[in-house]
Backbone as CSV, one residue per row, in Angstrom:
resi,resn,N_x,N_y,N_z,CA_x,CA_y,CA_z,C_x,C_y,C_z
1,UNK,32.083,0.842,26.183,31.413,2.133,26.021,31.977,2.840,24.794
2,UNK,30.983,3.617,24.287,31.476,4.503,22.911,32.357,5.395,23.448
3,UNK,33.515,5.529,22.930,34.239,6.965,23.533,34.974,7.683,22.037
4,UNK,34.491,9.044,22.071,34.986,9.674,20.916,36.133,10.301,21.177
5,UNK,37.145,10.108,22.216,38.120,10.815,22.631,38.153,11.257,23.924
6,UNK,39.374,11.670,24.740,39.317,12.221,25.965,40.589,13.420,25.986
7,UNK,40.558,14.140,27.014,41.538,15.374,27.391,42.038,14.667,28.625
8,UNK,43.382,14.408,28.399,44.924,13.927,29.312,44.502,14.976,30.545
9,UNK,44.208,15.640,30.692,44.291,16.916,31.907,43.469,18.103,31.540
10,UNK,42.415,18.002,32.599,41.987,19.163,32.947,41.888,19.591,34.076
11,UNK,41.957,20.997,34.057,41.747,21.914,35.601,40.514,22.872,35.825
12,UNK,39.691,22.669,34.881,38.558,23.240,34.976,37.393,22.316,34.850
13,UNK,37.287,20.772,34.399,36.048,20.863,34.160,35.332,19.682,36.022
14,UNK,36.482,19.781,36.588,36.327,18.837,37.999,36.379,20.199,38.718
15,UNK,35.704,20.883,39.289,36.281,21.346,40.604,36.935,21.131,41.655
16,UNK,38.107,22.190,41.922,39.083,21.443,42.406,40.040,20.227,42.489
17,UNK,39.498,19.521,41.805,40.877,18.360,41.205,41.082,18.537,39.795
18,UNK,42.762,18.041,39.165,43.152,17.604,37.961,42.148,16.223,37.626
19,UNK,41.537,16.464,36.400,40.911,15.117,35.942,41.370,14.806,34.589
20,UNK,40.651,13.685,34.039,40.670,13.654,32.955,39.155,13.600,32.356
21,UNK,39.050,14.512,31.199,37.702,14.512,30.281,37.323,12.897,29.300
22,UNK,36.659,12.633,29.440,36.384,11.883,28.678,35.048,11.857,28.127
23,UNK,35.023,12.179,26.470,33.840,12.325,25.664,33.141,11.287,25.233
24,UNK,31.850,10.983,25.149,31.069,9.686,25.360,30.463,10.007,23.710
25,UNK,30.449,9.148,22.780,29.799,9.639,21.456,27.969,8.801,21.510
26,UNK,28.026,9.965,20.486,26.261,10.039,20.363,25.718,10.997,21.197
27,UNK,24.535,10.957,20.561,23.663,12.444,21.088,22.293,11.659,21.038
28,UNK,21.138,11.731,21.970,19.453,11.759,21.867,19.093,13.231,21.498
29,UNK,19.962,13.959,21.349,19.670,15.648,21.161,20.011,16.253,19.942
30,UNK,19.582,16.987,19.494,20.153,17.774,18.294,20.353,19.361,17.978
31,UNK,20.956,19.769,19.660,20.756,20.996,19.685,21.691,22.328,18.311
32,UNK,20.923,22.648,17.890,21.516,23.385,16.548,22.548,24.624,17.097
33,UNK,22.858,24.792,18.091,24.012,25.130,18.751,25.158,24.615,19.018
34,UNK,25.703,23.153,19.056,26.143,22.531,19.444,27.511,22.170,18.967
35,UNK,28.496,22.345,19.344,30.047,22.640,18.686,30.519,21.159,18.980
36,UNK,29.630,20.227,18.999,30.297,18.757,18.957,29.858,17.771,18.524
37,UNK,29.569,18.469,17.121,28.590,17.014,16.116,29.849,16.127,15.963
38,UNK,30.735,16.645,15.958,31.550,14.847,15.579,31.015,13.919,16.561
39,UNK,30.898,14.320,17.713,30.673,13.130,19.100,28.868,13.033,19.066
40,UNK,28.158,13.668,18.114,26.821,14.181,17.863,26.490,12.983,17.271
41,UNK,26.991,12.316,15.661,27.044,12.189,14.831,27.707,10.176,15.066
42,UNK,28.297,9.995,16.310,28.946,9.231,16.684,30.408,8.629,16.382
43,UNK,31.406,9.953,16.050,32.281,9.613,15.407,33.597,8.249,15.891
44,UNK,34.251,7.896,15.373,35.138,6.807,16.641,36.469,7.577,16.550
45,UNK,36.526,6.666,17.927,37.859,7.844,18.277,38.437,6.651,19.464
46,UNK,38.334,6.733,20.503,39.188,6.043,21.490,38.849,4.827,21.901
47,UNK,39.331,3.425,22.596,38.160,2.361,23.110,38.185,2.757,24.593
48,UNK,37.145,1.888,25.221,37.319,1.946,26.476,38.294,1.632,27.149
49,UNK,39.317,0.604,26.761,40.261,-0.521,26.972,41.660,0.816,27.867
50,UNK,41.474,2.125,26.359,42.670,2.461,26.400,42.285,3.470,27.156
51,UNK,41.480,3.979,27.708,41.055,4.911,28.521,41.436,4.700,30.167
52,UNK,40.776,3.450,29.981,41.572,2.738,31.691,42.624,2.622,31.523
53,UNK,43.143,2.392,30.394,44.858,1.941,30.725,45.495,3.114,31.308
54,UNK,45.364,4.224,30.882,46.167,5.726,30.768,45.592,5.935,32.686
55,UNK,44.074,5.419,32.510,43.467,6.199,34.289,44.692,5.242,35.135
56,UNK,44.684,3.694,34.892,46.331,3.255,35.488,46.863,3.460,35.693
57,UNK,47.443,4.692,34.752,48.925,4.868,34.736,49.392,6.281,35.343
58,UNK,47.467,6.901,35.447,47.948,8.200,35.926,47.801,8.519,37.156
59,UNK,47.465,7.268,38.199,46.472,7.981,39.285,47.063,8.132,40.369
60,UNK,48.724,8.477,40.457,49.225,9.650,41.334,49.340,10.797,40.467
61,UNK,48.691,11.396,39.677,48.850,12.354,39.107,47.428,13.506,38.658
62,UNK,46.133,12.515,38.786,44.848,12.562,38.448,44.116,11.932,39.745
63,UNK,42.995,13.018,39.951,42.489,12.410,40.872,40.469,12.131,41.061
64,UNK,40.449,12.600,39.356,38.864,12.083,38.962,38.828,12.013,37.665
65,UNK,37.486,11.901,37.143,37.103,11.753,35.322,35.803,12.393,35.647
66,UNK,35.646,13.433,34.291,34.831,13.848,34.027,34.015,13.396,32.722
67,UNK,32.966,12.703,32.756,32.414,11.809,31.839,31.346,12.870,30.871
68,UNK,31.802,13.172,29.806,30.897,14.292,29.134,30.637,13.804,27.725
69,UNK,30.070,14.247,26.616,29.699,13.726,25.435,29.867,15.149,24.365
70,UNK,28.755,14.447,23.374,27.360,13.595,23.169,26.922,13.755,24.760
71,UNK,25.910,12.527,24.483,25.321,12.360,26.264,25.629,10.970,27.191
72,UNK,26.381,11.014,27.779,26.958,10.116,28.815,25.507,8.848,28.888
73,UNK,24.929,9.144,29.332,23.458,8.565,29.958,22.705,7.444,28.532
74,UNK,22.760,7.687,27.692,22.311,6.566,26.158,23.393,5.448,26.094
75,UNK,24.559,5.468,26.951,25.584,4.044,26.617,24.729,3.627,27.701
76,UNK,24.930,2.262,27.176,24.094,1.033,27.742,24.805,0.371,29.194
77,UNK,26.447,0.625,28.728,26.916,0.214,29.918,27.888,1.173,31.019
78,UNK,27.135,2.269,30.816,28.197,3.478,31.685,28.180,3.173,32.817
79,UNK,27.056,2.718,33.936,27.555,2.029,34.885,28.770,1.114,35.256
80,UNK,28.785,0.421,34.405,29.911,-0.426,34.139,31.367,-0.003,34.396
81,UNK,31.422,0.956,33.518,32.794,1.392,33.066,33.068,2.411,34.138
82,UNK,31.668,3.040,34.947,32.006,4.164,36.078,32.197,2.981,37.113
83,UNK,32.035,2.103,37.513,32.201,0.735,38.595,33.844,0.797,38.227
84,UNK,34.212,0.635,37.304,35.518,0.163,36.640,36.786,1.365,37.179
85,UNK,36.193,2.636,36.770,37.175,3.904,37.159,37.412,3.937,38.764
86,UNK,35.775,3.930,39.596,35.636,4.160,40.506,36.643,3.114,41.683
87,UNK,36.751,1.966,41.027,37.527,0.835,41.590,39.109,1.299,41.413
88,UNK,39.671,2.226,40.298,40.840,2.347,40.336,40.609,3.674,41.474
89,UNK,40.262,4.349,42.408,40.407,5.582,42.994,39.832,7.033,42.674
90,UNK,39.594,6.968,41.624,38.975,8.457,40.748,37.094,8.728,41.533
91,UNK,37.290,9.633,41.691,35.590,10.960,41.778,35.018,10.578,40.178
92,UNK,34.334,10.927,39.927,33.550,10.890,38.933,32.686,11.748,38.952
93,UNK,32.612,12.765,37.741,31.644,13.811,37.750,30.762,13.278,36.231
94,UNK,29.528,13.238,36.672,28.820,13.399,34.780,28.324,14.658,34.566
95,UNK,28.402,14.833,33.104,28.125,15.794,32.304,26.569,15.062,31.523
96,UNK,25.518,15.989,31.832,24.543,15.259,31.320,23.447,16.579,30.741
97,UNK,22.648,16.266,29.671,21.422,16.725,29.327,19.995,16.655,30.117
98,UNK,20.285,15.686,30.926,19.323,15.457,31.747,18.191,14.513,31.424
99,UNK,18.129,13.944,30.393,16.974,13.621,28.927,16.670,12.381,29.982
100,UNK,17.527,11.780,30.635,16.814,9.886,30.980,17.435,10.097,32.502
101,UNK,16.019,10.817,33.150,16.042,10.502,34.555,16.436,9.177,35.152
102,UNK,15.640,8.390,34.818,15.656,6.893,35.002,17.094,6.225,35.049
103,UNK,17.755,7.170,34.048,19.267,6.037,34.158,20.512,7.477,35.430
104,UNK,20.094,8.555,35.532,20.600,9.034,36.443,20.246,8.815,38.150
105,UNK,18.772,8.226,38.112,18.239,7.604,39.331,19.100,6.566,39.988
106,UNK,18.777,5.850,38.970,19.966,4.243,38.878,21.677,4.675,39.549
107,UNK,21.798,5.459,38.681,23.361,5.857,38.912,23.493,6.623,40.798
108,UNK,22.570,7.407,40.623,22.583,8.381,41.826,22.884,7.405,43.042
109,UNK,21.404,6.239,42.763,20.569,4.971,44.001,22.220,4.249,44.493
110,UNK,23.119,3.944,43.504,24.122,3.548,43.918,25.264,3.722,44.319
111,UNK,24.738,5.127,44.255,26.262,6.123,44.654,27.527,6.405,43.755
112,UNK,27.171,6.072,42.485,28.260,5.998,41.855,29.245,7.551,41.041
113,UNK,28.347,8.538,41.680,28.354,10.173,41.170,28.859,10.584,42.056
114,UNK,30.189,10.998,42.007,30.462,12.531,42.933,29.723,13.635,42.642
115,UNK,29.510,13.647,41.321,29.143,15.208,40.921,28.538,15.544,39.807
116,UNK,27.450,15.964,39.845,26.799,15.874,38.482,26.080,17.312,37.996
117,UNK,26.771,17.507,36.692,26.459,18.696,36.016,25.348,18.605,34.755
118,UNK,24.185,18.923,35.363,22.767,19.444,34.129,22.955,20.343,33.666
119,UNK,22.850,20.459,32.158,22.582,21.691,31.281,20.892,21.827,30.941
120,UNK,20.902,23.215,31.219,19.884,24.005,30.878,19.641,24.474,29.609
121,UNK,18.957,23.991,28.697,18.945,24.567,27.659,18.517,26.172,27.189
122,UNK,16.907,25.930,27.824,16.259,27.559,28.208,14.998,27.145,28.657
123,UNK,14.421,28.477,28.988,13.147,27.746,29.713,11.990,26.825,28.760
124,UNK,10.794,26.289,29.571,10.274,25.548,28.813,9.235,26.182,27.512
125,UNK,9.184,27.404,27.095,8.525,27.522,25.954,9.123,27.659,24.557
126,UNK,10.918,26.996,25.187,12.164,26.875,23.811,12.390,25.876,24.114
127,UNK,12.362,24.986,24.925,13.478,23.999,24.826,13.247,22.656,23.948
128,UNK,12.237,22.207,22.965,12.104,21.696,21.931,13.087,22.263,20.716
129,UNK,12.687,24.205,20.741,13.590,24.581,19.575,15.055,24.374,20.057
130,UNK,15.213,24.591,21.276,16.775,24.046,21.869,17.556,22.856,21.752
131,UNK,16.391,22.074,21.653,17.470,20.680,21.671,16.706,20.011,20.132
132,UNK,16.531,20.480,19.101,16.060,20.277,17.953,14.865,19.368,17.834
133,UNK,14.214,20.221,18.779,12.607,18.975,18.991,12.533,17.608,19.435
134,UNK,13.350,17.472,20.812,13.834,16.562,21.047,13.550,16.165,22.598
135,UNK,13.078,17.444,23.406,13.422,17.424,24.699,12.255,18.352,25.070
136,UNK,11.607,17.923,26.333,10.483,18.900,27.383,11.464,19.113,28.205
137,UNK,11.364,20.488,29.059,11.491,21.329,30.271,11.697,20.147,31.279
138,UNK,10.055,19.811,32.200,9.739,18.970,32.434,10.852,17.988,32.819
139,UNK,11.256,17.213,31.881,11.836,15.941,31.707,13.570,16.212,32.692
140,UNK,14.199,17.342,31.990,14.766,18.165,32.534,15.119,18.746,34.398
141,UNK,13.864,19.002,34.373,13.524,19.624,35.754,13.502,18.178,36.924
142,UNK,12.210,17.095,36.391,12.886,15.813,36.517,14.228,15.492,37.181
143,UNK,15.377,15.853,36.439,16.557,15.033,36.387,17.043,16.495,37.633
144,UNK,16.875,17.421,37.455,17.364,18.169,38.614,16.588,17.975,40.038
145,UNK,15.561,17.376,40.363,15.122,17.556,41.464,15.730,16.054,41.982
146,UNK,15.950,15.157,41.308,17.016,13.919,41.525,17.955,14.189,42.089
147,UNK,18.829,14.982,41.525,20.325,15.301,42.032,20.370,16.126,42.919
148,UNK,19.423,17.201,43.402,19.268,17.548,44.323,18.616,16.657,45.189
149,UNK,17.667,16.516,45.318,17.603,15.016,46.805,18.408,14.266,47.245
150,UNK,19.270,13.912,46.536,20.531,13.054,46.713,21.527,13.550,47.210
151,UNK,21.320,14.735,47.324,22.872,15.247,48.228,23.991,15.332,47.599
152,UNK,23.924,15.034,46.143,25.088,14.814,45.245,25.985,16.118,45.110
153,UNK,26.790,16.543,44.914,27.293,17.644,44.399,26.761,18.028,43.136
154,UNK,26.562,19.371,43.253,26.154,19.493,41.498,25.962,20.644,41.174
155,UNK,25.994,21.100,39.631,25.735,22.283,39.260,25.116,22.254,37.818
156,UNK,24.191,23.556,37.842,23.440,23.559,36.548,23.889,24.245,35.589
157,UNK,24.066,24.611,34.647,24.349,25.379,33.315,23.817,25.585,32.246
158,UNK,23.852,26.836,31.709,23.079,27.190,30.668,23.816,28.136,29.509
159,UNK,24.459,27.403,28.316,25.238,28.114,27.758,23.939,29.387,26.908
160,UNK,24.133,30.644,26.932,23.278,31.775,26.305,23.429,31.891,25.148
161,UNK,22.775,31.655,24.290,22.688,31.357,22.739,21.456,32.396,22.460
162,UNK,22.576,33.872,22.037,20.994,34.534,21.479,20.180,33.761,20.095
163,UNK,19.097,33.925,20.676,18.076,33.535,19.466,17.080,32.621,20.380
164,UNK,17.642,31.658,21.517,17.467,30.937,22.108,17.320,30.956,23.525
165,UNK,17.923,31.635,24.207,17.958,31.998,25.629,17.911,33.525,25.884
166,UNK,17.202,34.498,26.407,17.583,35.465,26.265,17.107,36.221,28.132
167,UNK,17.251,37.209,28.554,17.251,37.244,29.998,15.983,36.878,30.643
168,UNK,14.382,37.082,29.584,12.989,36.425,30.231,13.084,34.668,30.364
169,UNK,14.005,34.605,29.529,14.104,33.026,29.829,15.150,32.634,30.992
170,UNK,16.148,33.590,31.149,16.681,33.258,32.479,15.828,33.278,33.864
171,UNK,15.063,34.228,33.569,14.476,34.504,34.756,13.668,33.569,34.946
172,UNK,12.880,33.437,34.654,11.993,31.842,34.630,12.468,30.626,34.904
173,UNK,14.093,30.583,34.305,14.487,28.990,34.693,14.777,28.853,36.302
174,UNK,15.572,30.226,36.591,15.635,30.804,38.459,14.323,30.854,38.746
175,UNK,13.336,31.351,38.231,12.275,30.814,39.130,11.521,29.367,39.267
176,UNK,11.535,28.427,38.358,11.337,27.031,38.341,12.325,26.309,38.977
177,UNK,13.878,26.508,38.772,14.509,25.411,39.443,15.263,25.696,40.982
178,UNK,15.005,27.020,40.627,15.421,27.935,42.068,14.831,27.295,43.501
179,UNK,15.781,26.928,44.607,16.594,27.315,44.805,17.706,26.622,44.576
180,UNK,18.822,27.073,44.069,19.894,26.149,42.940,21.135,26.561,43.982
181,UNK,22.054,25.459,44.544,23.229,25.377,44.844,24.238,26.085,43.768
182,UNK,24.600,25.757,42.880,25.498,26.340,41.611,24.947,26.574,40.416
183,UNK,24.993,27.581,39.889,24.496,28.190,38.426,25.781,28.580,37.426
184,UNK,25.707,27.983,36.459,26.775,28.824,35.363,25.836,28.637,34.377
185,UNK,26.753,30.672,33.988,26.145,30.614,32.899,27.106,30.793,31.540
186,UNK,27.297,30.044,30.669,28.429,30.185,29.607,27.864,30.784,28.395
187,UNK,29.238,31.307,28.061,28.776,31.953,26.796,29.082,31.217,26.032
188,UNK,28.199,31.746,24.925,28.256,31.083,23.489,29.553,31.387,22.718
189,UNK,29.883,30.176,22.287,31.046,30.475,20.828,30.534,29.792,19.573
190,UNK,30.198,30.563,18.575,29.751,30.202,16.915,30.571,29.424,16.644
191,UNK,30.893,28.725,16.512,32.527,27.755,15.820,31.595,26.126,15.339
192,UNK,31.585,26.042,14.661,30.863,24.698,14.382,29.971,24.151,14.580
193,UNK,28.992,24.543,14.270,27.713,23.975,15.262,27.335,23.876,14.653
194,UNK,26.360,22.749,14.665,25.442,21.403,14.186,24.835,22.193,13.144
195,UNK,23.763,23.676,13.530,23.078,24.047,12.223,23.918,25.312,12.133
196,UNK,24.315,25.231,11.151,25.429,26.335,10.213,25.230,27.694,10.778
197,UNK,23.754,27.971,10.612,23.491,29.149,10.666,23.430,29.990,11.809
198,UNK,23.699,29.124,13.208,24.346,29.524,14.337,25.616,29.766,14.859
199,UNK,26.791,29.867,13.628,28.146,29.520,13.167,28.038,31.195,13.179
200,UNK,26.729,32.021,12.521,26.716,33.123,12.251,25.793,34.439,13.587
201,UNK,25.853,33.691,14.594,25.289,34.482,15.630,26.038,35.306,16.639
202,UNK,26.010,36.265,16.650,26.964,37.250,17.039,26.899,36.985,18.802
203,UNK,27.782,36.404,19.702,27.210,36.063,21.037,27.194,37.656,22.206
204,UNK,26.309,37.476,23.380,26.096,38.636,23.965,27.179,39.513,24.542
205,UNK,27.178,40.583,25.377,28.071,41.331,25.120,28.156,41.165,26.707
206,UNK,29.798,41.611,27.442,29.555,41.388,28.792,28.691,42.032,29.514
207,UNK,28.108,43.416,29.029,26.732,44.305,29.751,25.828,43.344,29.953
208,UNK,25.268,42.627,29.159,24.463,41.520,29.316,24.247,40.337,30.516
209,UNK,25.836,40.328,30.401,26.480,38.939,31.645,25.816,40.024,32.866
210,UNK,25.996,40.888,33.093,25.566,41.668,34.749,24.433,41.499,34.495
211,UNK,23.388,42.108,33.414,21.709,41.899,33.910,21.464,40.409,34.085
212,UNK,22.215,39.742,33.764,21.947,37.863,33.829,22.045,37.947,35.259
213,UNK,23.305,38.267,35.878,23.671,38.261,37.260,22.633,38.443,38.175
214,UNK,22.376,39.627,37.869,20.660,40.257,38.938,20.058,39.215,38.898
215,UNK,19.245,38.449,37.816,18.366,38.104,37.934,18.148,36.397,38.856
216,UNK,19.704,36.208,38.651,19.909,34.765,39.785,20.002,35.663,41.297
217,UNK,20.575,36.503,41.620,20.295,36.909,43.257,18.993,36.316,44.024
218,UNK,19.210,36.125,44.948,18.058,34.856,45.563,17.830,33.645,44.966
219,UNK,18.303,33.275,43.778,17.924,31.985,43.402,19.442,31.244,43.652
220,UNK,20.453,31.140,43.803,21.617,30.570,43.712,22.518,31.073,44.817
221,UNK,23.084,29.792,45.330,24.207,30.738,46.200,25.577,30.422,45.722
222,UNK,25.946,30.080,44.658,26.553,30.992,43.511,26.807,30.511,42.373
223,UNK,26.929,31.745,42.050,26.995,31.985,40.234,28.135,32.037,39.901
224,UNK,28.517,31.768,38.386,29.500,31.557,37.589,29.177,31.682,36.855
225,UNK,30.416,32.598,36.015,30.078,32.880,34.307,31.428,32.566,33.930
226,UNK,31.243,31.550,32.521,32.289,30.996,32.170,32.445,31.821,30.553
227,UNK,34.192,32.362,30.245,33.793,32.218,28.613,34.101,33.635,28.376
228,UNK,34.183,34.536,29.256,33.863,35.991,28.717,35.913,36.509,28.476
């Protein structure tokens, strides 16, 4: 598997367990927001080889992997390598765009997901300009009504990128994907992103984060805001 690098320890991106991150390179997306064109772009960075070695060496100490990118779901053999972790003891959470139902079906059908986190880009009359003309709603919505049937653990997210998401588009995505087990909503940070000129977007203010809040009541039984 492509791997552009991983994080030795995290405590936030597994709920409730220490994991380790591991970033999957390449993107099917080109969202002009996106603070990780190196892994976008397919940069090299780690092999698979040495990734298991370290999950070896850590697993009285670690007790899942969080598989994030680029997009997890375009390697050809992530099954594989999640068969491989899953055999040493580790949960497994993916981090996904949602873009290839078909290969999260696969994954789901075999049980190989503890936990799987969809990002929301915005609702469907942006999410072409969201993911750089790349991606339907639809396709999206797709991959969430999967992971919900399945009983999987999971949660959705939608980092708020003014220009791009703004509270009529929240409201709409709570009303299409609603009713949603977990919602986060993260804020934006300008720092590198794919098109420059979102490097220069001033992100929302916490007054903002509360009218977001309202508008999930009844759609989620709960919310999270990450970032502020």
């Amino acid at each position: 598997m492509r791997i552009g690098g991983y994080i030795p320890l995290s405590l936030v991106d597994y709920p409730h367990k220490p994991a380790i991150t591991v970033f999957t390179r390449g993107c099917n997306l080109r969202c002009p927001f996106c603070h990780n064109g190196e892994l976008v772009i397919g940069k090299e960075g780690d092999t698979e080889e040495a990734v298991l070695k370290f999950l070896r060496q850590r697993r009285d100490q670690l007790d899942a992997i969080c598989i994030s990118g680029g997009e997890p779901t375009i390697q050809s053999d992530l099954d594989e390598f999640i068969r491989q972790v899953r055999a040493l003891g580790y949960s497994v959470k993916l981090d996904t765009n949602g873009s290839r139902p078909e290969v999260l079906l696969s994954l789901l059908s075999e049980g190989l997901l503890d936990y799987v986190a969809i990002d929301i880009k915005s609702s469907p009359h942006r999410y072409r300009q969201a993911t750089g003309g790349r991606l339907e709603f639809a396709t999206v919505a797709k991959s969430v009504g999967l992971v919900r049937n399945s009983g999987t653990a999971y949660e959705l997210r939608t980092t708020v990128v003014p220009g791009l998401v703004d509270l009529g588009d929240l409201e709409m995505i709570a009303k299409l994907l609603g009713p949603m087990g977990r919602f986060a909503l993260q804020q934006f940070r300008p720092r590198q992103t794919l098109d420059p000129a979102f490097g220069r977007v001033r992100p929302y203010a916490k007054a903002w984060f509360q009218k977001a809040k309202e508008i999930f009541q009844g759609h989620t039984e709960q919310l999270i805001i990450r970032g502020l």
